[in-house]
C-alpha positions, 0 to 999 in steps of 0.5 A: 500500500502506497503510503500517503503520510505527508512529507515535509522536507527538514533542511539539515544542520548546515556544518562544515565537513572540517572541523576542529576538535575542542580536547577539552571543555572545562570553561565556565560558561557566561552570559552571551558567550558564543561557541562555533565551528567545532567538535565536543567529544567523549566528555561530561558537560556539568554545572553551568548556568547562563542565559543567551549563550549560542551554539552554532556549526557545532556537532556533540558526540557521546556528550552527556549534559548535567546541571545544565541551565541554558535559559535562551539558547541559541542553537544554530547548525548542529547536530547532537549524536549520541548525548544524554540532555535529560533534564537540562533547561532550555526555556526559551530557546531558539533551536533552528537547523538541528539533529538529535540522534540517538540521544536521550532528552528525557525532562529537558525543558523547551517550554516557549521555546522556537524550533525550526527545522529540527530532526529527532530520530530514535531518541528518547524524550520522555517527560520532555516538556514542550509547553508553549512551544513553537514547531515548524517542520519538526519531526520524531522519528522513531521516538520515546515520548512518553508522559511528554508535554506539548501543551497549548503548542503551536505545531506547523508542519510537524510529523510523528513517524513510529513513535510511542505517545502514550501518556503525552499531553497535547490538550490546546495543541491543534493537530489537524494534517498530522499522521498519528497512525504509526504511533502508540497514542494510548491515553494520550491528552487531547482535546475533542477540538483540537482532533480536527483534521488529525489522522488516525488508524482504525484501531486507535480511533477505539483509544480516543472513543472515551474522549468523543463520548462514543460506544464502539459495539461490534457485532456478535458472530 
């Protein structure tokens, strides 16, 4: 069967395929500090707390994050691979051009944050918090979501492909375009008007009959 999902093109992290190497990281992090055109590797970033730092051309590798306060972070062109950001806050950050893949961001903080164009693939972002958060051209794939928060978001082309939802809170969040029938969606957190113009397979339409108020009796043989 041809499949209908709708397709949105994400651009990708435009880095360059020479980059330098940072051997350590070890520099407290201050206010409007600006970091680019590198490599982070193999390390433990702990304990920092600034607003407005930025991140551009970069790529993470096997990092993992601790005690991480970046309140209005700018990422720009970078990739994460492989990084443990559970936890870390975000709010209000600006996030344009950027992959995670195979990270872990379970808890991370991105209330009233921006993305754009952004990749989450096979990563696990349970309790992840995305509460007023503006997405455009956002896709999970392949992705741990549980208990996750997308309330009261604004979604513009933003895509769920094979991913586990249940338990997500998306209440307030219109979801009209987006596919939701290759996702676990159980007890997922939605509003009757805000399922407009959603897609769901038959089976998980028996998940949200609760929701609609409606009785689903199938005939006996």
């Amino acid at each position: 069967m041809k499949d209908t999902r709708i397709k949105y093109k994400i651009v990708a992290p435009r880095i360059p395929k020479q980059l330098e190497k940072f051997q350590s990281f070890n520099n407290n992090i201050q206010k409007y500090d600006s970091l680019c055109m590198g490599v982070i590797c193999d390390c433990s970033i702990e304990n920092q707390t600034a607003e407005h730092v930025s991140f551009e051309k970069m790529v993470f590798r096997n990092v993992t994050f601790k005690h991480i306060s970046f309140e209005f972070l700018d990422l720009t062109d970078v990739r994460f691979e492989n990084c443990d950001l559970s936890n870390v806050d975000f709010y209000g950050a600006i996030i344009h051009r950027v992959e995670m893949i195979n990270c872990k961001f379970m808890g991370i903080n991105l209330n009233e944050a921006t993305l754009q164009n952004i990749r989450f693939d096979n990563c696990n972002g349970s309790y992840a918090s995305f509460t007023f958060s503006r997405c455009k051209l956002v896709n999970f794939k392949e992705c741990l979501l549980r208990n996750a928060i997308f309330q009261e978001a604004n979604f513009d082309k933003v895509s769920f492909e094979h991913s586990d939802l249940q338990q997500a809170e998306m209440s307030g969040t219109k979801l009209k375009g987006i596919d939701f029938s290759n996702c676990e969606i159980e007890s997922m957190g939605v509003k009757i008007e805000d399922l407009y113009g959603a897609v769901f397979s038959p089976t998980q339409t028996v998940s949200l009959s609760k929701l609609l108020g409606i009785i689903i009796k199938y005939d006996s043989e």
